[in-house]
C-alpha positions, -999 to 999 in steps of 0.1 A, spaced: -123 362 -344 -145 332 -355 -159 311 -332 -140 280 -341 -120 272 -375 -139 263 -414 -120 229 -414 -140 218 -385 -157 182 -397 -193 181 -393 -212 161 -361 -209 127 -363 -184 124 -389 -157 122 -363 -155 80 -354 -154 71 -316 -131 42 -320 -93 47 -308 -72 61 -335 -43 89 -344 -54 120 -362 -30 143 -384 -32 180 -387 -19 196 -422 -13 228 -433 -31 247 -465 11 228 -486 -4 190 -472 28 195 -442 22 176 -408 17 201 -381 9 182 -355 2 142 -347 -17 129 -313 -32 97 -300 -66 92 -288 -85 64 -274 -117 79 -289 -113 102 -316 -146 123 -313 -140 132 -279 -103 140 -281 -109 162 -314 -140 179 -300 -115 198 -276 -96 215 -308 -128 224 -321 -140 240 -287 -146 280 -292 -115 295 -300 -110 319 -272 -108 293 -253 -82 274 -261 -50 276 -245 -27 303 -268 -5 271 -284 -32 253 -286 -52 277 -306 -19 288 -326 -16 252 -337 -54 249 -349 -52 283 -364 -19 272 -386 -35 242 -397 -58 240 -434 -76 205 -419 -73 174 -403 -72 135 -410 -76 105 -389 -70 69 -387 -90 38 -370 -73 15 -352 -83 -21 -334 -62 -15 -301 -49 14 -277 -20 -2 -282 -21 1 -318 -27 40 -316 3 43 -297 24 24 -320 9 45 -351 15 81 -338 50 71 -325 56 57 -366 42 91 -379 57 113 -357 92 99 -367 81 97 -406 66 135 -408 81 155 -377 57 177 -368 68 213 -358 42 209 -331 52 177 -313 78 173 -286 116 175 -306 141 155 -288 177 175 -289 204 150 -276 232 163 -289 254 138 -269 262 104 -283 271 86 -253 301 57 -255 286 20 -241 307 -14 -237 296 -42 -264 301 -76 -261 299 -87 -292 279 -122 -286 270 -127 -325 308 -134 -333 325 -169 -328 347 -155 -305 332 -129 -288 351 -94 -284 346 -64 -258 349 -30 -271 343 9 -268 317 21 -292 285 45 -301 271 28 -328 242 11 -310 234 -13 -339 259 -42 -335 242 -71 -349 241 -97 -318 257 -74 -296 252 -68 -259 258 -35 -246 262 -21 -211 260 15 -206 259 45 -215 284 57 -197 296 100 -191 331 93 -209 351 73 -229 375 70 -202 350 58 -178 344 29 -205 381 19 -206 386 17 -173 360 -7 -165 373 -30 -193 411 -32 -179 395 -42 -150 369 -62 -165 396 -81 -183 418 -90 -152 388 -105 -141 369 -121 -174 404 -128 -198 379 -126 -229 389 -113 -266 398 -70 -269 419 -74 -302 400 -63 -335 385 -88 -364 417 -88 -386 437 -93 -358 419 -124 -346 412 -136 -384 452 -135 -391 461 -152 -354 439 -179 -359 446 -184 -401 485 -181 -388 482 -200 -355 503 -169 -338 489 -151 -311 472 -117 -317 496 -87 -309 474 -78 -277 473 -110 -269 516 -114 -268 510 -83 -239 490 -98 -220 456 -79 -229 436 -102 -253 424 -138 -235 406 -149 -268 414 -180 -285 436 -161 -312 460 -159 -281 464 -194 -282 457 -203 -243 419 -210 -245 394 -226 -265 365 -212 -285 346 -230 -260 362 -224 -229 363 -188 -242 326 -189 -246 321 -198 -210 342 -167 -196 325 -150 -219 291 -156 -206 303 -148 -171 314 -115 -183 284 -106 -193 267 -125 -163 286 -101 -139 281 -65 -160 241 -70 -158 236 -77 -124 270 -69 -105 262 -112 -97 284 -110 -64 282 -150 -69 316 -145 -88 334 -124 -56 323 -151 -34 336 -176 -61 371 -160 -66 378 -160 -26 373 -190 -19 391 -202 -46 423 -177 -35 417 -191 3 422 -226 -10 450 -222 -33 466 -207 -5 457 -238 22 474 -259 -6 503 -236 -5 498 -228 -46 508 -188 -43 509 -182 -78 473 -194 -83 465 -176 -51 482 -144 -65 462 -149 -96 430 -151 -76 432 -120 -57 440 -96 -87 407 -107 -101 392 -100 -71 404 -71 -61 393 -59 -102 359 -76 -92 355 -55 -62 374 -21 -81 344 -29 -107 314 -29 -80 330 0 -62 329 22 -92 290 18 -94 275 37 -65 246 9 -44 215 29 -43 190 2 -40 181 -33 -28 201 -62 -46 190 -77 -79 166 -46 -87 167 -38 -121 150 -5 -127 154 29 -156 147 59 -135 139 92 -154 141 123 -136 119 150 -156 128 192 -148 104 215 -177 93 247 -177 67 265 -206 96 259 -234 116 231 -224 117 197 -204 153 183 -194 157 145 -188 176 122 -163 179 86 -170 200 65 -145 203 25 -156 207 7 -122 211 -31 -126 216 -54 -95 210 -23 -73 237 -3 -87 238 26 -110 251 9 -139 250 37 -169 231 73 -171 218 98 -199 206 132 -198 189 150 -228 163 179 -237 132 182 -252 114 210 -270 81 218 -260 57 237 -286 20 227 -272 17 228 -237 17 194 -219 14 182 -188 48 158 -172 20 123 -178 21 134 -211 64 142 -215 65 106 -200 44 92 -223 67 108 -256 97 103 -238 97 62 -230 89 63 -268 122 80 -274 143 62 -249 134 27 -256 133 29 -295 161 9 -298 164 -1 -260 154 -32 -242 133 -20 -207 142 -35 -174 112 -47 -157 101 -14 -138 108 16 -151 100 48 -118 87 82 -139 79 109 -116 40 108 -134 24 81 -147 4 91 -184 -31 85 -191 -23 55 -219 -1 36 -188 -20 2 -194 -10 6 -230 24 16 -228 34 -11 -202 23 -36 -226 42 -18 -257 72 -19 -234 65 -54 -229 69 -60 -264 96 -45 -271 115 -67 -237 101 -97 -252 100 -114 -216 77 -103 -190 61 -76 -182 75 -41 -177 55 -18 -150 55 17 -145 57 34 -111 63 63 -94 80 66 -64 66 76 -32 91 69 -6 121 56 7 155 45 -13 135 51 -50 121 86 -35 156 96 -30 171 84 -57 138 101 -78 149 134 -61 187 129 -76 174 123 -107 156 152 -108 179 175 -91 205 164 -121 179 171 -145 171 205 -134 210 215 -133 213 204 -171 181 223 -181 199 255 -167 229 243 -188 210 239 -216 196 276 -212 233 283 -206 251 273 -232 221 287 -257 223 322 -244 260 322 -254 259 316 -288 263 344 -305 247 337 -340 216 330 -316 217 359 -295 222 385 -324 193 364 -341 172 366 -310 183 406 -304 171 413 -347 140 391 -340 128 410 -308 136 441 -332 110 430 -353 82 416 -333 83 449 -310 84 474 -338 118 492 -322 139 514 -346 171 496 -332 182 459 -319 176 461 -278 215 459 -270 207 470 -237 177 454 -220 165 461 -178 141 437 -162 124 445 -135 102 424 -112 85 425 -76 83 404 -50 69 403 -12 52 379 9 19 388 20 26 421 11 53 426 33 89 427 26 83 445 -4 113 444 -30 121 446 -66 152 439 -93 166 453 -117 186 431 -141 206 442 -171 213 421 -202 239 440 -229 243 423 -261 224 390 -253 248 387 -218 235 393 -182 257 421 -170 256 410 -129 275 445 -119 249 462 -132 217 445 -113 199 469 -91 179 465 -58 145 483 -46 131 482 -13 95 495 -13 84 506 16 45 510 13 25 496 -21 -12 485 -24 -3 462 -52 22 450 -78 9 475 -104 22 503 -82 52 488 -66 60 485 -104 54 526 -109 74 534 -82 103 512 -94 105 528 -127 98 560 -118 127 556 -94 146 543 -120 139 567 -148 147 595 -123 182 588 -129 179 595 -167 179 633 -183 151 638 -203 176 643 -231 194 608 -225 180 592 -255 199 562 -267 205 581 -294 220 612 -276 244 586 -256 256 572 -287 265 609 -295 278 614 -269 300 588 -267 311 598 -307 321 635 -294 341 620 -264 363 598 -287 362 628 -314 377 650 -286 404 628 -276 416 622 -307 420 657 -312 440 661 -276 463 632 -294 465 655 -322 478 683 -309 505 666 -291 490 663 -257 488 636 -231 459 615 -233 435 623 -209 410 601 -194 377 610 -205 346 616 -175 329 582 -174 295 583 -168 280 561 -138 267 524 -150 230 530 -136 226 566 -156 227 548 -193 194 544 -203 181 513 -219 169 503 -254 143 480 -239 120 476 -206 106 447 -197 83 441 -166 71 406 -155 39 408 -162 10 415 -184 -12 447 -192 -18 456 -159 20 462 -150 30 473 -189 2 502 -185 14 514 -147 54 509 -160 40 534 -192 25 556 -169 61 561 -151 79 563 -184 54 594 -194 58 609 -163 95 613 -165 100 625 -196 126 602 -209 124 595 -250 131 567 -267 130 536 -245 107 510 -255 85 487 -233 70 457 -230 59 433 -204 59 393 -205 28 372 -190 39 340 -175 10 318 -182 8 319 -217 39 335 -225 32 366 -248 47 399 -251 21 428 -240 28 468 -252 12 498 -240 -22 506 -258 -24 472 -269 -54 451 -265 -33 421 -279 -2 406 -269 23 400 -295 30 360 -297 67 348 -305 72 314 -322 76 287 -298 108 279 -297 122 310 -308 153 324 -296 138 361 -290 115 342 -268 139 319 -249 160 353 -244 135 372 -232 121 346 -207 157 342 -194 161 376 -185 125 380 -172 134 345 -147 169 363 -143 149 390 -128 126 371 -109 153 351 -91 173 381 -83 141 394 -67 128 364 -47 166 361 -31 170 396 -19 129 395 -4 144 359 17 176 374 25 154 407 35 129 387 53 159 368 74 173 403 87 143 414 95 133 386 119 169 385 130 175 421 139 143 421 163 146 390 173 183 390 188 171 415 215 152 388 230 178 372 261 179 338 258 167 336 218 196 320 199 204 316 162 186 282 163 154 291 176 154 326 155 156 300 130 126 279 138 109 312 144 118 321 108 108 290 90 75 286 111 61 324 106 83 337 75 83 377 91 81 399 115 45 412 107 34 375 110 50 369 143 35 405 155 0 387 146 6 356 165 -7 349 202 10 330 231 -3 302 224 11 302 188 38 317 194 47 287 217 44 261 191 72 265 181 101 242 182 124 250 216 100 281 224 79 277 255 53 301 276 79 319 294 100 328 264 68 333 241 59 364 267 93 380 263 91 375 225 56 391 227 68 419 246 99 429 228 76 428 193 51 452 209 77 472 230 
């Protein structure tokens, strides 16, 4: 392999001025667009030595035919530029955005004469005011039948107001009770106006002015004996107070903040956005991004404000659980685009925004497991992915059945490993398997002895070919007991753990495929195929290979065989806890006086047995609700 690429441009060619570069491919396509306060230094790193380079990284270089910049006055102006060309030329290589969702907001519609509120997803109302998004439709609707027992302002549509006002006959909605617009003939354009503006005063802050407003105005119409007007008072207050209790308080009053929540992993990144306004949670948006170079969560931040605020106006703090490199610059693009003030990013350390932070995140990690979800069951993707993995690995057939194995312990002890089966694409949960290894002197070897294990359940003539045959002469031979005018009869079914599969994968790299191929040989089995995956970068190892095989980025063969290989991993690190936590348990409960709760302390403080064997008295006695007296007898029963 070269040392670096031909394309490279020569010393000093490369301008130290802030600026966005382009790389192209040999056709003139945009592969990949980036930012960079000084362009020498930033473009130095892709012309580092290639073994070097991070595998995207160095995929991305490799694909490319050469590369262009542009000079720009400002930061600021960089970030503007690459945001411009990334939306004109979509680069394979950048982050791709894949909200799917196009979420419903309420829009007051402030450009009209008589302003109307409505339901809608188009986000381009000229003059419009929107509040939102919100989960459903429903949600939307809701808030305006209260919002309009409170703020009587115009719901009927433009040809209804146009032939109520050209007619001088109330609007349809507005005979029922549900439009309070002029063309219902009890308000002026004016006086509509006003209510109008206290609509929308009271959606962007939750201003609790008007609540204080509408009871002292039922209190006195009451004093004065004026029911009706009292009666007429307390239903907009109690739609005031409906509307306030829908949107859950989750920090001080008047704070208006965006908070994005940010889950990722090597592939993906899953975002959480909630809208508070006034110190409520006034609207909320989830979405995913594609990742195809590597970046860090400063750098998702950075591409996904971008996104969010392209045709968003930012509150003035916006809480990001990182803050990018380019901060400076991006506050003051988000300043522009508010137009009033300036914007500041933060992250949050503690208290109220640290929890709600945690939320956010907590949301955005369930939807990225969705998202993963809802992929694998596809099935134009998974028999994609299944003829894809075919290919890349060289195997005669598609892997319909594929075993994952991985090991876990802590501090080598507690030694355990899982098997996890995934037939057609689907995780097949009845037939994981568990392994408790009871001595190993690394992963390599736990991993032998877990295949070999394994493969011991296999005949050395249990190809997948012989079980397909197998499976031909069974049906073969009850057809022929139908034939001759027998019963049926209910064929031997072999057990779930003796099929043997199409493809093995271990979680690792050529240190665990080369032990796992040294238990295959040993056994004797034919015609299973192997492979390993390395976390850090990604690739696909084989025996007897000295390089991995590297699946696109993106790829469905990729994002199933990471699944199964994290399917594996969890399944492995949950039966080592729940190992761990009967180990402690069953020893420990010997002890008199040595409840659940302090077994528990125990537990979280040592994490096993062996570790707790180690400890002295004195550390021993540490320990929450354990003191010197009880420390001795825990000693004793441990060394008994």
């Amino acid at each position: 392999m070269a040392d670096t690429v031909s394309y490279r441009p020569k010393a000093g060619e490369i301008p130290t001025q802030p600026g966005v570069y382009r790389f192209k491919d040999a056709t003139g396509r945009v592969l990949y667009v980036g930012k960079a306060k000084n362009l020498r230094a930033r473009l130095s790193n892709y012309f580092a030595p290639l073994r070097s380079l991070h595998e995207r990284t160095r995929r991305m270089v490799l694909s490319a035919a050469g590369v262009e910049w542009t000079v720009v006055a400002t930061d600021i102006e960089s970030l503007q530029l690459e945001y411009t060309w990334i939306k004109e030329f979509d680069p394979p290589f950048n982050v791709k955005f894949r909200d799917d969702k196009t979420y419903p907001f309420m829009a007051v519609t402030l450009g009209d004469e008589a302003p109307r509120v409505m339901v809608t997803r188009n986000h381009r109302i000229k003059g419009a005011k929107y509040f939102g998004p919100y989960p459903k439709i429903w949600a939307v609707r809701d808030t305006i039948d209260l919002m309009i027992k409170a703020f009587p302002i115009r719901t009927c549509s433009d040809s209804s107001y146009k032939h109520a006002m050209q007619t001088g006959r109330p609007c349809f909605p507005g005979q029922i009770g549900r439009c309070g617009g002029p063309c219902s003939g009890k308000v002026t354009i004016e006086e509509h106006r006003r209510v109008v503006d206290d609509f929308v005063a009271f959606m962007a802050g939750g201003d609790k002015r008007f609540v204080t407003q509408a009871t002292k105005n039922m209190k006195a119409a009451a004093e004065r004996q004026d029911y009706e007007a009292a009666a007429k008072y307390r239903d907009q207050l109690q739609a005031l107070e409906a509307v306030l209790a829908k949107s859950a308080v989750v920090l001080r009053d008047k704070v208006d903040a965006d908070l994005f929540g940010i889950e990722h992993d090597e592939l993906a990144a899953s975002v959480q956005q909630f809208i508070v306004r006034g110190g409520r949670i006034r609207g909320e948006r989830s979405w995913t991004v594609d990742k195809e170079i590597d970046i860090d969560t400063g750098e998702l931040v950075d591409t996904i404000l971008l996104q969010a605020y392209e045709n968003e106006v930012p509150p003035k703090e916006i809480i990001v659980p990182a803050l990018p490199d380019d901060t400076d610059e991006l506050e003051a693009w988000l300043g522009g685009r508010r137009g009033r003030g300036q914007v500041h990013l933060r992250t949050a350390q503690r208290g109220e925004k640290a929890a709600l932070m945690s939320t956010a995140t907590m949301n955005a990690k369930n939807n990225l497991m969705l998202y993963k979800t809802r992929r694998s069951s596809d099935f134009v993707a998974r028999s994609q992915a299944l003829t894809d993995i075919q290919e890349a690995l060289g195997m005669t057939d598609a892997p319909l059945r594929m075993e994952c194995y991985d090991v876990s312990h802590l501090q080598g002890t507690n030694i355990v490993a899982s098997m996890v089966v995934f037939e057609d694409g689907l995780a097949r949960k009845d037939q994981y398997r568990r392994f408790s290894i009871a001595d190993s002197t690394d992963d390599t070897e736990s991993i032998y002895q877990v295949i070999t294990r394994r493969l011991a359940y296999l005949k050395t003539d249990e190809s997948p070919e012989a079980v397909a045959a197998e499976a031909k002469a069974a049906l073969e031979a009850q057809t022929q007991v139908f034939a001759e005018g027998e019963g049926p009869v209910e064929p031997e079914r072999k057990k779930k753990f003796a099929y043997p599969p199409n493809l093995l994968i271990v979680d690792g790299g050529q240190p665990q495929v080369n032990a796992a191929a040294r238990a295959l040989e040993e056994s004797g089995v034919q015609g299973i195929f192997l492979a390993g995956i390395a976390k850090r970068l990604e690739e696909i190892w084989l025996p007897d290979s000295d390089y991995p095989v590297i699946l696109p980025r993106g790829s469905e063969a990729l994002f199933m065989i990471q699944r199964i290989r994290d399917e594996a991993h969890r399944f492995a690190i949950t039966h080592q806890r729940s190992r761990r936590k009967r180990d402690i348990t069953s020893v420990l409960t010997e002890v008199p006086g040595l409840g659940p709760s302090r077994v528990r302390e125990l537990l979280r403080h040592f994490g096993s047995v062996a570790e707790l064997k180690k400890a002295d008295l004195e550390a021993i006695s540490e320990v929450k609700g354990i003191g010197p007296v009880l420390a001795e007898q825990i000693r004793t029963t441990l060394h008994r």
